[in-house]
N, CA, C and O of each residue as an XYZ file, in Angstrom:
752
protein
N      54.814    134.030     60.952
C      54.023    132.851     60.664
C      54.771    131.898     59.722
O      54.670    130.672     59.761
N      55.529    132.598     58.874
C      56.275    131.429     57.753
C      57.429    130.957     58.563
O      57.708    129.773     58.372
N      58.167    131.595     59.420
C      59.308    130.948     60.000
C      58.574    129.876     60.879
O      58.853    128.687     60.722
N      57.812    130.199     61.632
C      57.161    129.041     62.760
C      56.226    128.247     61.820
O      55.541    127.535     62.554
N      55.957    128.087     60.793
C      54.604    126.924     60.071
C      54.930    126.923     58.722
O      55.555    125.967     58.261
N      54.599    127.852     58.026
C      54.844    127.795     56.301
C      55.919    127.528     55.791
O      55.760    126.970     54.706
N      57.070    127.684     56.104
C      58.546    126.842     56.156
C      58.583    125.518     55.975
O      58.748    124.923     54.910
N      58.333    124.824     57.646
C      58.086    123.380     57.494
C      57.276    122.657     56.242
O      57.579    121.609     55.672
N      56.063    123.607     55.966
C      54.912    122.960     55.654
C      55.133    123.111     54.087
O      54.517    122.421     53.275
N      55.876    123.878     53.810
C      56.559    123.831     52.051
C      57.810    123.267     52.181
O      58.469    123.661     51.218
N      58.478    122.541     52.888
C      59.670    122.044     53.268
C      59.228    120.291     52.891
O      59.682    119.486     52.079
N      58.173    120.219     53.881
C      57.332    118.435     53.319
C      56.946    118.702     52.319
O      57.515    118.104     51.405
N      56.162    119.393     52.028
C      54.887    119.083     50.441
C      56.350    118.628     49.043
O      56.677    117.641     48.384
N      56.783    119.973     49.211
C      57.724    120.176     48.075
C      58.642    118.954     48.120
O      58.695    118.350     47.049
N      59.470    118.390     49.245
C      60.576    117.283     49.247
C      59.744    116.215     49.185
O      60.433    115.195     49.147
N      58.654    115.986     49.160
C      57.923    114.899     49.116
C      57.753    114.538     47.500
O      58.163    113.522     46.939
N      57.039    115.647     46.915
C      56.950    115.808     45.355
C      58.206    115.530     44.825
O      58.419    114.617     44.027
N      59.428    116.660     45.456
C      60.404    116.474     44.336
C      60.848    114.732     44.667
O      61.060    114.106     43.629
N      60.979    114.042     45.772
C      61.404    112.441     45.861
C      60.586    111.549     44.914
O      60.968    110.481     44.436
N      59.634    112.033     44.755
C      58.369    111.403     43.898
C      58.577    111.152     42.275
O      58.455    110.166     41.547
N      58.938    112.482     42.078
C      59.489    113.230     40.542
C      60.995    112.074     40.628
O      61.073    111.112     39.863
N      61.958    112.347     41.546
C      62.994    111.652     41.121
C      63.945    110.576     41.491
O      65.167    110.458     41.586
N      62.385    109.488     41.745
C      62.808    107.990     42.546
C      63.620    107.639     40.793
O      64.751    107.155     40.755
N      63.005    107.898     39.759
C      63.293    107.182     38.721
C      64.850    107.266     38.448
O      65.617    106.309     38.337
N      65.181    108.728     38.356
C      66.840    109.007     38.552
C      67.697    108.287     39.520
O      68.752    107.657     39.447
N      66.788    108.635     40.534
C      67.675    107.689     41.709
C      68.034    106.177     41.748
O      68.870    105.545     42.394
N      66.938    105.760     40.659
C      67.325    104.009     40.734
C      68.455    104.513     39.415
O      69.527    104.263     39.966
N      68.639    104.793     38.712
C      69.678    105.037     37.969
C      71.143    105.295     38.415
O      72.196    104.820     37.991
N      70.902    106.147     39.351
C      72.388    106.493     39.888
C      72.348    105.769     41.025
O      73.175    106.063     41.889
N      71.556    104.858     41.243
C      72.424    103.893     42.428
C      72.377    102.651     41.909
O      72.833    101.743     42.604
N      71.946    102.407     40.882
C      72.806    101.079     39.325
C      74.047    101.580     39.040
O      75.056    100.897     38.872
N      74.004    102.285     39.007
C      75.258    103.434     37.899
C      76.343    103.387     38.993
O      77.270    103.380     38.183
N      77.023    103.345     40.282
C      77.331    103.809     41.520
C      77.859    102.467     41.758
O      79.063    102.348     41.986
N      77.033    101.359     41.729
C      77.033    100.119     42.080
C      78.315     99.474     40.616
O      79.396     98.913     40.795
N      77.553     99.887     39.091
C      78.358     99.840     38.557
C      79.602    100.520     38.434
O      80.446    100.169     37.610
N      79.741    101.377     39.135
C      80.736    102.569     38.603
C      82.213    101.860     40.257
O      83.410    101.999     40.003
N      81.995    101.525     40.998
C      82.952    101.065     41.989
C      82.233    100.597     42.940
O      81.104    101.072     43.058
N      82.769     99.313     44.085
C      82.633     98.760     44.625
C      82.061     99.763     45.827
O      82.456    100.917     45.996
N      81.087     99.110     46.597
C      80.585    100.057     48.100
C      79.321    100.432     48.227
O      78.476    100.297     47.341
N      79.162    100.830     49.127
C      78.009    101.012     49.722
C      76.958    102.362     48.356
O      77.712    103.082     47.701
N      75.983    102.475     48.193
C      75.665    103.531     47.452
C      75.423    104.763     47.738
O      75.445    105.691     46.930
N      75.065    104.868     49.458
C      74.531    105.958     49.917
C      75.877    106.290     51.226
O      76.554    105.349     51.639
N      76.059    107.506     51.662
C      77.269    108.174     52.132
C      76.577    108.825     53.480
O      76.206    109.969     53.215
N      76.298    108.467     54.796
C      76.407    109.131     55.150
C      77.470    109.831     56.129
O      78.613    109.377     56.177
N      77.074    111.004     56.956
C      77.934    111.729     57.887
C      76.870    112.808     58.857
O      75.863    113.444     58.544
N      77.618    112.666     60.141
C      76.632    113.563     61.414
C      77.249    114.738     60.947
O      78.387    115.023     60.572
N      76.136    115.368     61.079
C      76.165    116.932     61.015
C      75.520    117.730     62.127
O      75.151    117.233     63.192
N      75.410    119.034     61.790
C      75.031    119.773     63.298
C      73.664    120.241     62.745
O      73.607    120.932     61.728
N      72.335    119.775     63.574
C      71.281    120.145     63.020
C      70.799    121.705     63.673
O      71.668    122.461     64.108
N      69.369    122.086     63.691
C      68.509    123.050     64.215
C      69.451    122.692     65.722
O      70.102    121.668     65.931
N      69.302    123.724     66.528
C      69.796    123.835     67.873
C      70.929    123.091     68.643
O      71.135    122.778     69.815
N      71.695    122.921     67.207
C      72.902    121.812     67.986
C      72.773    120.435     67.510
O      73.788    119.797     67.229
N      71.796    120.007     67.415
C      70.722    118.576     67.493
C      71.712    117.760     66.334
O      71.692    118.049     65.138
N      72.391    116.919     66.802
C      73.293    116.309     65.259
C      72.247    115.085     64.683
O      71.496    114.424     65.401
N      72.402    114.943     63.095
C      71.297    113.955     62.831
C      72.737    113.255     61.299
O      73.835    113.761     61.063
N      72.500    112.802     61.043
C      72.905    111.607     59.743
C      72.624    112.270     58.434
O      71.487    112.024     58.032
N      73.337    113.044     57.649
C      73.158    113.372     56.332
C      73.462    112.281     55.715
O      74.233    111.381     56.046
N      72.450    112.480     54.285
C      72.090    111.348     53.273
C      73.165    111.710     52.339
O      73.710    112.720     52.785
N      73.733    111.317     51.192
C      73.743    111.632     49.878
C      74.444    110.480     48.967
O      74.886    109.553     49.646
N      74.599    110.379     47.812
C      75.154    109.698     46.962
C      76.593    109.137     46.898
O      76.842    109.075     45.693
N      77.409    108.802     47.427
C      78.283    108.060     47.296
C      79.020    108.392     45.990
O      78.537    108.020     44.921
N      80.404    109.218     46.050
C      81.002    109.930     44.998
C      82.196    109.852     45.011
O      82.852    110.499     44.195
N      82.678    109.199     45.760
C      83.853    108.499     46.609
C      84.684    107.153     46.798
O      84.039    106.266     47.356
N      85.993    106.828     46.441
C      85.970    105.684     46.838
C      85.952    104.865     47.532
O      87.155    105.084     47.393
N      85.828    103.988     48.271
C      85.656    103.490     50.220
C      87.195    103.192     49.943
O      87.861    102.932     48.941
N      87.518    103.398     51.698
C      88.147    102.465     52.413
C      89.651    103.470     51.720
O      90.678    103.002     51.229
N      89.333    104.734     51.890
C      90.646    105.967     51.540
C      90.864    106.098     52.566
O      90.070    105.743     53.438
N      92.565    106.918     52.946
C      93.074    107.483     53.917
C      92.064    109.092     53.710
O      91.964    109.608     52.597
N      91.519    109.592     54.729
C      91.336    111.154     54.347
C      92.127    111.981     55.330
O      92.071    111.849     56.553
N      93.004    113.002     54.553
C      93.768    113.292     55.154
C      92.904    114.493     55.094
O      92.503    114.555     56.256
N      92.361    115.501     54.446
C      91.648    116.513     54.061
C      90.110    116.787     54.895
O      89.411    115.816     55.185
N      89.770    117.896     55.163
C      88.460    117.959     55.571
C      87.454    118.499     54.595
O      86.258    118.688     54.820
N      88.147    118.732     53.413
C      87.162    119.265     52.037
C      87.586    118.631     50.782
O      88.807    118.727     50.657
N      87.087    118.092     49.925
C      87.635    117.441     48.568
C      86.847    117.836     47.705
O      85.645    118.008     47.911
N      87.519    118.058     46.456
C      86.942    119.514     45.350
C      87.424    118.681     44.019
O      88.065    117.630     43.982
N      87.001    119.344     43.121
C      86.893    118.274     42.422
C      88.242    118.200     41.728
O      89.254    118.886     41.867
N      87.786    116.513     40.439
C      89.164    116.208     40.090
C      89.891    115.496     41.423
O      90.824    114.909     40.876
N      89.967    115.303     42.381
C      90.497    114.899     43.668
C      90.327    113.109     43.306
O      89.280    112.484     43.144
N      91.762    112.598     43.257
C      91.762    111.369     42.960
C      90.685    110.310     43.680
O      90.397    109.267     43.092
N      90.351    110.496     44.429
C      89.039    109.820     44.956
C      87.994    109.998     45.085
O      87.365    109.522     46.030
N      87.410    110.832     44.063
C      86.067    110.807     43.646
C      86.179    110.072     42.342
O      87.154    110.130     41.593
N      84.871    109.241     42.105
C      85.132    108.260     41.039
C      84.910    109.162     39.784
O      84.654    110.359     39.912
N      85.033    108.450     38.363
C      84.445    109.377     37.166
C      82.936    109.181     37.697
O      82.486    110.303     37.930
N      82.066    108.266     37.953
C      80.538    108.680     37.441
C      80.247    110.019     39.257
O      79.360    110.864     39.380
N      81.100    109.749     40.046
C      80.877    111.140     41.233
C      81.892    112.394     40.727
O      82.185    113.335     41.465
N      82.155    112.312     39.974
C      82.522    113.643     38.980
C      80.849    114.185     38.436
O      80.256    115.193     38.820
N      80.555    113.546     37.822
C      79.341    114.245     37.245
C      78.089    114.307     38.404
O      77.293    115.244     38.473
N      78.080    113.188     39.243
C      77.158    113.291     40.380
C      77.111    115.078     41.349
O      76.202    115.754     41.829
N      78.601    115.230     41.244
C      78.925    116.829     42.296
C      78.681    117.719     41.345
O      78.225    118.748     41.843
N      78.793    117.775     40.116
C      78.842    119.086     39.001
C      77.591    119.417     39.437
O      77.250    120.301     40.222
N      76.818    118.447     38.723
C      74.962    118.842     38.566
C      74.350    118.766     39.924
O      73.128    118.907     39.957
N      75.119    118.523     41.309
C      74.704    118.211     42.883
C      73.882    116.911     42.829
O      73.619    116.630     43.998
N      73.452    116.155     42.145
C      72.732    114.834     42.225
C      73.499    113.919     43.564
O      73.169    112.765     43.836
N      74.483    114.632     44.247
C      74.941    113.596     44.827
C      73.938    114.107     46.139
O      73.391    113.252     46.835
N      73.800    115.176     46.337
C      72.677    116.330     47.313
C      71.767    115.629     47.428
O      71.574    114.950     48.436
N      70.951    115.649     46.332
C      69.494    115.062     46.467
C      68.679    113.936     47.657
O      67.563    114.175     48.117
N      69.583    112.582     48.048
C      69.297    112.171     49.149
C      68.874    113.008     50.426
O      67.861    112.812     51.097
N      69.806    113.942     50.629
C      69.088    114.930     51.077
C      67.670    115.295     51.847
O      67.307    115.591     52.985
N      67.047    115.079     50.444
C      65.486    115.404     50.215
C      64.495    114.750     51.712
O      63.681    115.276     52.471
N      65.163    113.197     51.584
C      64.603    112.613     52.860
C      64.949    113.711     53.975
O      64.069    114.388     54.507
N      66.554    113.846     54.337
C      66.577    114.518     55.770
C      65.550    115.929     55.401
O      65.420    116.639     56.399
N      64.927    116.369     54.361
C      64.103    117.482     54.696
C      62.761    116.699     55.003
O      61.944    117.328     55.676
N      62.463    115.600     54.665
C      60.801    115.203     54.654
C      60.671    114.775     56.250
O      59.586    114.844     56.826
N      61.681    114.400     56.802
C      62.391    114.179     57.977
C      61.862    114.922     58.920
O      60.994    114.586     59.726
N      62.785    116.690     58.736
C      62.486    117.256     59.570
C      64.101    117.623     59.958
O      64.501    118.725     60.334
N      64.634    116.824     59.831
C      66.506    117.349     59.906
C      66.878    118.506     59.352
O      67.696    119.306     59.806
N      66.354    118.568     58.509
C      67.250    120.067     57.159
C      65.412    120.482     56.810
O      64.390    119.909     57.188
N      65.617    121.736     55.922
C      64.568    122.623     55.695
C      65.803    122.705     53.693
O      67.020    122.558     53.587
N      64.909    122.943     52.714
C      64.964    123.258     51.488
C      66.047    123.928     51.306
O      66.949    123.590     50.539
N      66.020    125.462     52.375
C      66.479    126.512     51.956
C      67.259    126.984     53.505
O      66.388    126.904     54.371
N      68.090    127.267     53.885
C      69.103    127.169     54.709
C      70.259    127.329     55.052
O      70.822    127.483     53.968
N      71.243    127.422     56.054
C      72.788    127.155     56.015
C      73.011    125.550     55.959
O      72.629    124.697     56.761
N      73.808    125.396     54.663
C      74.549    123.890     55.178
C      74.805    123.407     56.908
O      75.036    123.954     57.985
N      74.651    122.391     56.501
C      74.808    121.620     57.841
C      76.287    121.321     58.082
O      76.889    120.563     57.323
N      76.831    121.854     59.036
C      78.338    121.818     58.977
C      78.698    120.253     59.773
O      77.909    119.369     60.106
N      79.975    120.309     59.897
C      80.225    118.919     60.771
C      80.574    119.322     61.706
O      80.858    120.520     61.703
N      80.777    118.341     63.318
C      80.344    118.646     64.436
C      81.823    119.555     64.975
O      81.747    120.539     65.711
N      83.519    118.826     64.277
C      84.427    119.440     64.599
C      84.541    120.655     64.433
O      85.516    120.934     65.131
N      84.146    121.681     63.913
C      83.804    123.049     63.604
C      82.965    123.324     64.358
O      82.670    124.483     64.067
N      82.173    122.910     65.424
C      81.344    123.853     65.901
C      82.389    124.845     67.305
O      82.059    125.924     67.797
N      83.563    124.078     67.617
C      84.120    124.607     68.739
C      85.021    125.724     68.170
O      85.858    126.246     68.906
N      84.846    126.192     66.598
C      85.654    127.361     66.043
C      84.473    128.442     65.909
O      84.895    129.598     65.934
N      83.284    128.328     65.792
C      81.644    129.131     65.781
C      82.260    130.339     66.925
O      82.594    130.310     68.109
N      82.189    131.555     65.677
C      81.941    132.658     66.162
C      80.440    133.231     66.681
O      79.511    132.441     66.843
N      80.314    134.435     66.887
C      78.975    134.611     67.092
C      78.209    134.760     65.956
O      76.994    134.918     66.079
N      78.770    134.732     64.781
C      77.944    134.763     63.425
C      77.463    133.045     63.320
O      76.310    132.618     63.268
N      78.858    132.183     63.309
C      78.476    130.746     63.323
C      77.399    130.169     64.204
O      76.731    129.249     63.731
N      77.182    130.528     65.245
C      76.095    130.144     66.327
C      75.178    130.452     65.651
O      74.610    129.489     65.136
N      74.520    132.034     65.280
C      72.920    132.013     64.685
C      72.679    131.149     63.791
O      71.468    130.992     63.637
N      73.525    130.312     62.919
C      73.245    129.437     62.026
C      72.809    128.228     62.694
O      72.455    127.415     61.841
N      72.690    127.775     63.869
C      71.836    126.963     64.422
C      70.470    126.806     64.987
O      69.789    125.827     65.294
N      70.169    129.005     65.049
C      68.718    129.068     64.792
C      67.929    128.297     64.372
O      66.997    127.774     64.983
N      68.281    128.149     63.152
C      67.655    128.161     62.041
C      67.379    126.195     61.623
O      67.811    125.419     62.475
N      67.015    125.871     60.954
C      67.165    124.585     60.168
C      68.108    124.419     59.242
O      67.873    124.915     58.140
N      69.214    123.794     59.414
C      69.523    123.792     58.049
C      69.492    123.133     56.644
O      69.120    121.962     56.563
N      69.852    123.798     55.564
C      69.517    123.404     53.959
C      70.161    122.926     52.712
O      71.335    122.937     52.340
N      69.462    122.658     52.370
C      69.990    122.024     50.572
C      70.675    122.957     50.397
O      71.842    122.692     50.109
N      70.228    124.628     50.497
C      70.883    125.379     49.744
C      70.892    126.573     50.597
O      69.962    126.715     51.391
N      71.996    127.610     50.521
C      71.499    128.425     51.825
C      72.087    129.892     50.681
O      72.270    129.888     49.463
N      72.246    130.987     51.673
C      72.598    132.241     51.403
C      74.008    132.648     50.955
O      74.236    133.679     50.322
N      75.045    131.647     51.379
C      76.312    131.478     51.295
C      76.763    130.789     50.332
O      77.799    131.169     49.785
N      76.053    129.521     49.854
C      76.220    128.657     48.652
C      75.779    128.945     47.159
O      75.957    128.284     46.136
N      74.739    130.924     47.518
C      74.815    131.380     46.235
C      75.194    132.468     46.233
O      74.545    133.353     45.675
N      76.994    132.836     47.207
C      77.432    133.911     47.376
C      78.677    133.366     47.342
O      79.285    133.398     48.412
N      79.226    132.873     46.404
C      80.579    132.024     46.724
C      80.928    130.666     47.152
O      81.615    129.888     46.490
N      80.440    130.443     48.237
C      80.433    129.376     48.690
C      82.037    129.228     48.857
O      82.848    130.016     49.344
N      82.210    127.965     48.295
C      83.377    127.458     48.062
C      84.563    128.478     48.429
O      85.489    128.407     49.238
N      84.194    129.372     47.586
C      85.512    130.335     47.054
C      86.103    130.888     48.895
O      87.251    130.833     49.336
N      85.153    131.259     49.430
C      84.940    131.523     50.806
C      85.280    131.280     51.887
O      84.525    130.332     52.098
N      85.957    131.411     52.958
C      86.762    131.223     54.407
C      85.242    131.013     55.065
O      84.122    131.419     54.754
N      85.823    130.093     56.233
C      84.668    130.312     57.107
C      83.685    130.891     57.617
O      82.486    130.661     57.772
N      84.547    131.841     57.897
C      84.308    132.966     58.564
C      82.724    133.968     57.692
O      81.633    134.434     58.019
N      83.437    133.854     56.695
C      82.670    134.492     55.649
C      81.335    133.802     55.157
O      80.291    134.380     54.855
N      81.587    132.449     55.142
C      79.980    131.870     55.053
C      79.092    131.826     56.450
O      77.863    131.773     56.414
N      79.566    131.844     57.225
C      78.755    132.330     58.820
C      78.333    133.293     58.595
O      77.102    133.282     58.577
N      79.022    134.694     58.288
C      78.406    135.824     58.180
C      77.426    135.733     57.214
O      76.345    136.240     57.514
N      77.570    135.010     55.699
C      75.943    135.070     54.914
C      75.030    134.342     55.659
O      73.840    134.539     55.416
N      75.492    133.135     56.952
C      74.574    132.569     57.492
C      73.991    133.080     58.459
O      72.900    132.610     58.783
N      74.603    134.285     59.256
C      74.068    134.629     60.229
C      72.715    135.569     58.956
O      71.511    135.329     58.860
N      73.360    136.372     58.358
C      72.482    137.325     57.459
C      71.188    136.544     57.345
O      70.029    136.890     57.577
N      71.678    135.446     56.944
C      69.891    134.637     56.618
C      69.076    134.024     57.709
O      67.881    133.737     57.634
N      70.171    133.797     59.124
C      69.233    132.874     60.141
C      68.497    135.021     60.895
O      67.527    135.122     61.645
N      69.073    135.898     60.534
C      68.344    137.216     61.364
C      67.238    137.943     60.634
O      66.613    138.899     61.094
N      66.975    137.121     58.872
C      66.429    137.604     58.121
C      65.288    136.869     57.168
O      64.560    137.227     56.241
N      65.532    135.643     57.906
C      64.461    134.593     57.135
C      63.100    135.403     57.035
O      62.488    136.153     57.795
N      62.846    134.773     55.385
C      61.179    135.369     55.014
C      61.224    134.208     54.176
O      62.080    133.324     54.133
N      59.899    134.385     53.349
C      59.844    133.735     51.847
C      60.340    134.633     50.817
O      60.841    134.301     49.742
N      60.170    135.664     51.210
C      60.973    135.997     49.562
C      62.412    135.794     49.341
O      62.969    135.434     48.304
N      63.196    136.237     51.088
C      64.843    135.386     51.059
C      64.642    133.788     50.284
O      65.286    133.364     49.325
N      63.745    133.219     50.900
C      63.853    131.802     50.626
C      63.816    131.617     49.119
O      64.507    130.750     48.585
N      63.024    132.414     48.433
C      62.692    132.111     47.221
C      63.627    132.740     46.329
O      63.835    132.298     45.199
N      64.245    133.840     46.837
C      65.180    134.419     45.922
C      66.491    133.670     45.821
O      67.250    133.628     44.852
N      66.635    132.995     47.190
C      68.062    131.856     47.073
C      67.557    130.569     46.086
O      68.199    130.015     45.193
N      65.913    130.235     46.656
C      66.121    128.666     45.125
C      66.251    129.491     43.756
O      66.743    128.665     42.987
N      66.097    130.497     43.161
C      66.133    130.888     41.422
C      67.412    130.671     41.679
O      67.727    129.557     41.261
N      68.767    131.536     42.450
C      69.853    131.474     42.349
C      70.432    130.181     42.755
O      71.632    130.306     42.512
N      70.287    129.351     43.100
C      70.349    127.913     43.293
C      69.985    127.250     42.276
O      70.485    126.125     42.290
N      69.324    127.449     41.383
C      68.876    126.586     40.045
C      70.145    127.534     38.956
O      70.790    126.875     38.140
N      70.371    129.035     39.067
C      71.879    128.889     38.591
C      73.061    128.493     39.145
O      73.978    128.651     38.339
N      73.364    128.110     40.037
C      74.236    127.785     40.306
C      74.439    125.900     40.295
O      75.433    125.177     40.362
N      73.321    125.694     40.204
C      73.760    124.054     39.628
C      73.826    124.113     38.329
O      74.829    123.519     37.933
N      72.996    124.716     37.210
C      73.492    124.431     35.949
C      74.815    125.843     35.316
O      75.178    125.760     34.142
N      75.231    126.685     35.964
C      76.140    127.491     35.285
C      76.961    127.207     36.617
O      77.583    128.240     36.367
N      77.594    126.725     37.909
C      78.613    126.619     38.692
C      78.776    127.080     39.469
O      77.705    126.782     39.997
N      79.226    127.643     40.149
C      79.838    128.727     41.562
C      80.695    129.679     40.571
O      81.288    129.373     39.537
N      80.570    130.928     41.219
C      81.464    131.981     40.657
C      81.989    132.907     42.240
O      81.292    133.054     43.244
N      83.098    133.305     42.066
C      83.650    134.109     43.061
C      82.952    135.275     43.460
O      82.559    135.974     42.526
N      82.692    135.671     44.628
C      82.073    137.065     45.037
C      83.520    138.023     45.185
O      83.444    139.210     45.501
């Protein structure tokens, strides 16, 4: 019953509240953004939704426009993230846009990241179940390393969570998700 209804239905209430709680921040960091370098304020990029389905991720603009990207991942310190998207990625504020693609219906709270579409033709059979599912702000893999992590290896926490979804998975990844934005990623 929670995978088919109670999911969704704490997926709106909650992204609705938290957008509510933090329109005020948000006019801040898109003054701040505007002041901080020239460009657009909001960033997006297609990603691979629920069943394949690609949709437009939101987020904050942390970046400078109009770079060569030679890279498919940029970490921090990386000469083209500005100083005020230095602090935007530490604390994830750059995430938060986000919130819409969950009120949406694109992404769910709690989830596998939404990967980009060139990676889906490397999807093992662990990478595929991660399209079960919806994907999230925050998933099983992003409080198991994440970063530190090969592909390969965050599919497998993703398959773990798209064969095992409950609420208490769900709920035990947001506590560890509220450490991992204020104390960092640590290596598994």
């Amino acid at each position: 019953m929670y995978k088919l209804f109670g999911k969704r239905i704490i997926d709106f209430a909650l992204s609705l509240i938290i957008i509510v709680l933090l329109f005020p921040i948000w006019l801040i960091v898109a003054l701040s953004i505007k002041l901080d370098s020239p460009g657009p304020i909001f960033y997006t990029q297609e990603r691979l939704g629920f069943h394949g389905k690609r949709f437009l991720l939101y987020k904050f603009r942390s970046m400078k426009v109009n770079r060569e990207r030679k890279e498919n991942q940029v970490f921090k310190d990386h000469p083209d993230i500005t100083l005020l998207g230095n602090f935007l990625r530490r604390y994830k504020l750059d995430e938060t846009p986000q919130l819409v693609n969950v009120l949406k219906g694109d992404m769910s709270l709690i989830g596998p990241r939404p990967c980009l579409p060139f990676l889906e033709e490397r999807f093992d059979a662990n990478a595929k179940l991660r399209l079960t599912v919806r994907p999230g702000l925050s998933g099983w893999a992003q409080v198991n390393g994440n970063i530190y992590n090969s592909w390969e290896k965050r599919w497998e926490y993703d398959a773990f969570y798209a064969t095992r979804l409950n609420f208490a998975l769900d709920f035990k990844i947001f506590l560890k998700t509220i450490g991992v934005i204020f104390l960092g990623e640590e290596k598994k």
